[in-house]
C-alpha positions in Angstrom: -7.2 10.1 20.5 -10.7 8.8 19.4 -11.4 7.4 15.8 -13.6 10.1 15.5 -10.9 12.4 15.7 -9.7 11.3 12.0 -13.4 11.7 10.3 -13.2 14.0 7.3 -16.7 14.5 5.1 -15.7 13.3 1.7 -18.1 14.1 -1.4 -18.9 10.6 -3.4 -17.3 12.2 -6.4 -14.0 13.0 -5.4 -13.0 9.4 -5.2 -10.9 8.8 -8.5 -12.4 5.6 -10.3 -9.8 5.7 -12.9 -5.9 7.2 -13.1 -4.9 10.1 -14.3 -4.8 10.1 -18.1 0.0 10.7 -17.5 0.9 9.1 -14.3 3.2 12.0 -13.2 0.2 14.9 -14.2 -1.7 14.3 -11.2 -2.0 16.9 -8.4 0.4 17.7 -5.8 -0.1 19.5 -2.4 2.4 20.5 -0.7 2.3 20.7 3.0 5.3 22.0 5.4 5.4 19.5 8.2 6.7 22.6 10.5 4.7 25.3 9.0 1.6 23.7 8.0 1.7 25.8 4.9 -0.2 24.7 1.5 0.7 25.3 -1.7 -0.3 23.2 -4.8 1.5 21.7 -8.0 1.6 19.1 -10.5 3.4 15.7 -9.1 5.8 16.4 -12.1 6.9 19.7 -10.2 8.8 17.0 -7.9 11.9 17.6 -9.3 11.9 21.3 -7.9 11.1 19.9 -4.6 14.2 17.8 -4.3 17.5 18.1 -3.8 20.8 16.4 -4.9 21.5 13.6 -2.1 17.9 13.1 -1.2 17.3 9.6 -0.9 13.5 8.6 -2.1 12.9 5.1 -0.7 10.2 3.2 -2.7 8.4 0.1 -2.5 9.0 -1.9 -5.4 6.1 -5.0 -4.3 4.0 -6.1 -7.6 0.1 -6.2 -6.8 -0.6 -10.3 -8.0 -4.2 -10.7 -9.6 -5.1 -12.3 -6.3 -8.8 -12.5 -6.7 -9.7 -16.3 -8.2 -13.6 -17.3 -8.7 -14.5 -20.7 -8.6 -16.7 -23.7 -7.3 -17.3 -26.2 -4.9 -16.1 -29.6 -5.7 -19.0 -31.3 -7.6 -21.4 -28.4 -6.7 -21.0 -26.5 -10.4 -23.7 -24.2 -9.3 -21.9 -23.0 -6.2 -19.2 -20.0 -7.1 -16.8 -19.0 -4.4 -14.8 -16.2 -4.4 -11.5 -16.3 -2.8 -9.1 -13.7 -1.9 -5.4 -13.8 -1.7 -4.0 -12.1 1.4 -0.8 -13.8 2.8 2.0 -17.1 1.4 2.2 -19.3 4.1 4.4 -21.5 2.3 5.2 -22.7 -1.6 1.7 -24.0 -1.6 -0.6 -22.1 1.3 -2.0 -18.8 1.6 -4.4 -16.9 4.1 -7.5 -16.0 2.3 -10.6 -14.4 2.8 -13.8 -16.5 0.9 -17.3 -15.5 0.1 -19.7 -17.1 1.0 -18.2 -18.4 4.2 -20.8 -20.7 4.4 -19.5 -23.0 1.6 -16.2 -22.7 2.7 -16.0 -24.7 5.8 -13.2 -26.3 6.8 -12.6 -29.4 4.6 -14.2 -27.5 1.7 -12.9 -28.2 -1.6 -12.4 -26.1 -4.7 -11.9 -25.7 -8.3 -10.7 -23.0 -10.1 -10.9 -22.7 -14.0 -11.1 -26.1 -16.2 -9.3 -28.0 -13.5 -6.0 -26.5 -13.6 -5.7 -25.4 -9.9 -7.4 -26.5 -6.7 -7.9 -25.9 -3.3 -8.6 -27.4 0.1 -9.7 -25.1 3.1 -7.7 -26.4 6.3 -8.7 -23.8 8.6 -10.6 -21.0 9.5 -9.2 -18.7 12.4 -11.9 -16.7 14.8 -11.6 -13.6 11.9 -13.1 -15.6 9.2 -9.9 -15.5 6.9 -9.3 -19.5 5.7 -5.9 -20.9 5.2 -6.2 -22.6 1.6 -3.6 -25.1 0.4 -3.3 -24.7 -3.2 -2.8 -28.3 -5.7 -1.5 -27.5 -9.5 0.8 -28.6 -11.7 3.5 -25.8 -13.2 4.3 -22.8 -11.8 1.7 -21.0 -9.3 2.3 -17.4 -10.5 1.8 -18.3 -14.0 -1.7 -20.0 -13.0 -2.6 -16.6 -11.2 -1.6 -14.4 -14.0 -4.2 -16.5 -16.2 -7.5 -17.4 -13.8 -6.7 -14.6 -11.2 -8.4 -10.9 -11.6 -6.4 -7.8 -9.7 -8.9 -7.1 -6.2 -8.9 -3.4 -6.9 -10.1 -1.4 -3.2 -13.8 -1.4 -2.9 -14.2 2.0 -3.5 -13.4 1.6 -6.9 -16.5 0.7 -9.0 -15.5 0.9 -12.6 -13.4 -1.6 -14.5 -9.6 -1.1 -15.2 -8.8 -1.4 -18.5 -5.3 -1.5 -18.4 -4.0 -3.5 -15.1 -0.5 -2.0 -15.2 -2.1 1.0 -14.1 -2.8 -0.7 -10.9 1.2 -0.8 -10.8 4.0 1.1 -10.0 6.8 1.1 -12.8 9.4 0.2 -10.8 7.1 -3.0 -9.2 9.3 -6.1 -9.7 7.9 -8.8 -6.6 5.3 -10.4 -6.4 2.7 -10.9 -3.4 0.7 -7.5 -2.5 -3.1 -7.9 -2.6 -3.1 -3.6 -3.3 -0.7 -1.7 -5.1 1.8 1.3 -2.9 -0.3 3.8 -4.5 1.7 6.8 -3.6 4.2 5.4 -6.2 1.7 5.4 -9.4 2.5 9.0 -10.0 6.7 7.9 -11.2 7.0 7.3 -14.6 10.6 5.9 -15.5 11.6 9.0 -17.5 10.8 11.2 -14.1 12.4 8.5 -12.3 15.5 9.0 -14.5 15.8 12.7 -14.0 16.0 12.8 -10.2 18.3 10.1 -11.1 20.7 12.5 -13.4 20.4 15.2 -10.7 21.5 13.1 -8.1 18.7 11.9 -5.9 18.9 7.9 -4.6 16.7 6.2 -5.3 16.6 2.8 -2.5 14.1 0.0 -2.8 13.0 -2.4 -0.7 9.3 -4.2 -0.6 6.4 -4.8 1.5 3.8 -7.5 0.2 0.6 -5.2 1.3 -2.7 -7.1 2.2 -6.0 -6.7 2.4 -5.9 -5.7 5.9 -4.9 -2.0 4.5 -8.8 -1.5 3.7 -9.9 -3.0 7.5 -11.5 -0.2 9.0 -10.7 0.7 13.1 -13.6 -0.6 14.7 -12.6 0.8 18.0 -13.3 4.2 19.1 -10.0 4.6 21.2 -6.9 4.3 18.6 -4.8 2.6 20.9 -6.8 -0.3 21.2 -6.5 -1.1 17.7 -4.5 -4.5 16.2 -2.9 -3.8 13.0 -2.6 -6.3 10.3 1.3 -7.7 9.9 2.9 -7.6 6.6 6.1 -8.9 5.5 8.9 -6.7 4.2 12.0 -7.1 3.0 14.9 -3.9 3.1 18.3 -5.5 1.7 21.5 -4.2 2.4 22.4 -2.4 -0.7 19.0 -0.1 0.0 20.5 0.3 4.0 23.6 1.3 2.6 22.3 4.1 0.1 19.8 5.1 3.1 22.5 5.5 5.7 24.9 7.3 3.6 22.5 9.9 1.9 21.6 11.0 5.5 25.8 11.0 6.5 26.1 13.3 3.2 23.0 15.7 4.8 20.4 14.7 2.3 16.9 14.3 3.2 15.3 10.8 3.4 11.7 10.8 1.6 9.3 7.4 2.1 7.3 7.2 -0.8 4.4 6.1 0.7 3.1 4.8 3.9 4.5 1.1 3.0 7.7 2.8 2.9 7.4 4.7 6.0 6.5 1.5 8.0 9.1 -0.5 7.1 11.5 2.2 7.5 10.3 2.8 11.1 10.4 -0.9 11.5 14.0 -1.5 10.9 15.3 1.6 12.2 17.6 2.1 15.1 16.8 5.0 18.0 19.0 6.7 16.4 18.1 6.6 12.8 20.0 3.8 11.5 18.4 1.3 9.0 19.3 -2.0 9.6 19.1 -4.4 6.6 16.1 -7.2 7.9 13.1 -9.3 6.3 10.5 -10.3 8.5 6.6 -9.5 9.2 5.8 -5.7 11.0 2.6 -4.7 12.1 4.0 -1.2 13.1 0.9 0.8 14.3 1.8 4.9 13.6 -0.3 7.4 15.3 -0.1 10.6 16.6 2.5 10.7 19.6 4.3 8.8 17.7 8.3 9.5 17.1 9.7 9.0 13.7 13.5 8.0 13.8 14.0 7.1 9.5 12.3 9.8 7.8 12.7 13.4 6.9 9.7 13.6 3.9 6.4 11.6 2.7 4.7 11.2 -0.7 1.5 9.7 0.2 -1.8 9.4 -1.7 -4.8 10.9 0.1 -6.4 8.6 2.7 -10.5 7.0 4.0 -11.5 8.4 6.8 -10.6 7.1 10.2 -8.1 5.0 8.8 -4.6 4.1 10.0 -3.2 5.4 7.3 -4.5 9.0 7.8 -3.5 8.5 11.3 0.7 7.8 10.3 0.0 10.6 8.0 -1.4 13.1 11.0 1.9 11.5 13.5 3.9 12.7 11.0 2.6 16.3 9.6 1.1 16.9 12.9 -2.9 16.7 13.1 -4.3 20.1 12.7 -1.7 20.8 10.0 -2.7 17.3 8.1 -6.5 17.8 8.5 -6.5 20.9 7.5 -4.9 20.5 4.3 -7.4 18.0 3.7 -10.0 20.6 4.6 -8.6 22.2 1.6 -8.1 19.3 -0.7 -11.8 18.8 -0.5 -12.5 22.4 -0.9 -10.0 22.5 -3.8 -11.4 19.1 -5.9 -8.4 17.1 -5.4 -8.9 13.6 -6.8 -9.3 10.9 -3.4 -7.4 7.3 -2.8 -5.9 5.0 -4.8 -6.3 6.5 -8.3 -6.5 9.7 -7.1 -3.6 13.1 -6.4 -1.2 13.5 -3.7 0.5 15.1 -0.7 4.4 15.9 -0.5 4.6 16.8 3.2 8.5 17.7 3.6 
């Protein structure tokens, strides 16, 4: 299939710049992977959609404020920005600097009144730098104080609260973007599929900036997907594999989810407890062995993730129901409604 094929015409005003007002009021289509049916609901109406023994497998990754402004050593005049996208090790990370030009290898920054700096040891033949970071104390806790959250850059207006930029289940840090599909929980609604017995597995995938990289290429299959690391412990294998044994229904919330799932799983369906780095590709043709269901936030144009979301729903079902999202004023992206395609 071409790019092309995945072009939907989106008006400007449709992309959410802000959350919903209640995290679990936005707007939910429903789509029938089989039937291609629509209907529409609140994202609250969940708990009518589920069943006792379904297993809703989330991504519980917390978005780090990895966007730090600084300068050039001894060039106060010269800001750099630098962007957070991969840990190396304890004290390296793959970045991605404006302006490249003053971040040549052997560059040297500072960030705040001296408390952290950086060397750039390499730059690879994409432009990203690999940084090594020098502090004293604990790296997170320098983040949390001189780093800003790097919202998408669709998103124009401010946040005013960051923790709307997470999920409320988030717990690990490292994704440059939040699992967006996963902003519409709250942990009362979480709790009540709880009490009517749905599982509720978690496992993490640190996402990077390479979410937002558009396909450049016209033919899909040509296309090199960013690797992410991921983590699915045992525990979350065991309550994965048993809910399908017991006939419940296993429901990715979100395309995170979905990967990793479809990373670890055997032929056969089988998650196997791993860590590691996937760069799992999902496009139509594609067979899914882990999954029954998808919550997913609506998805840019031509990108891979409206591409896993056609493998999965089928493509004439899946942009059609966009068709009618636009048509219907649903709220685009990351701080926008969703899809329940079961």
């Amino acid at each position: 299939m071409k790019k092309s094929d995945f072009y939907y015409d989106l008006p400007q005003e449709l992309i959410a710049q802000t959350p919903c007002e209640e995290r679990d009021m936005s707007r939910m289509l429903c789509l029938g992977r089989e039937s291609g049916k629509v209907s529409h609901a609140l994202f609250c109406d969940i708990r009518s959609k589920l069943r006792p023994g379904d297993c809703l497998v989330v991504n519980e990754s917390k978005v780090i404020p990895a966007r730090l402004i600084g300068t050039v050593v001894n060039k106060p005049g010269s800001p750099v920005e630098v962007l957070l996208l991969k840990q190396l090790n304890d004290n390296t990370w793959e970045c991605i600097t404006r302006p490249g030009k003053k971040t040549r290898k052997g560059a040297q920054l500072v960030f705040g009144d001296g408390e952290l700096f950086a060397e750039v040891k390499s730059v690879d033949k994409n432009g990203n730098r690999v940084i090594s970071f020098s502090f004293e104390g604990i790296f997170m806790e320098i983040l949390e104080k001189l780093g800003r959250v790097p919202l998408p850059p669709y998103i124009t207006e401010e946040l005013r609260d960051a923790n709307r930029y997470q999920t409320v289940y988030s717990k690990t840090p490292g994704s440059a973007a939040a699992p967006t599909a996963g902003l519409h929980f709250t942990p009362e609604l979480i709790k009540e599929l709880e009490d009517m017995g749905v599982v509720i597995a978690r496992l993490t995938l640190h996402i990077g900036l390479g979410t937002f990289r558009p396909v450049k290429v016209e033919d899909i299959t040509e296309h090199v997907m960013h690797r992410e690391w991921y983590d699915l412990p045992s525990d979350a294998a065991e309550k994965i594999n048993l809910a399908r044994e017991r006939g419940g229904r296993i429901i990715a919330v979100g395309t995170t989810s979905c990967r990793t799932l479809e990373s670890v799983a055997s032929e056969q369906g089988k998650i196997v407890p791993a860590s590691g780095d996937t760069g799992i590709f999902i496009y139509p043709g594609y067979k899914f062995k882990a999954i029954d269901g998808l919550i997913t936030n609506f998805h840019l144009p031509e990108s891979t993730l409206i591409m896993l979301v056609c493998a999965f729903a089928g493509y004439e079902h899946t942009m059609n129901a966009y068709k009618i999202a636009v048509e219907e004023r649903y709220r685009f992206f990351s701080f926008g409604d969703c899809m329940f395609i079961i």
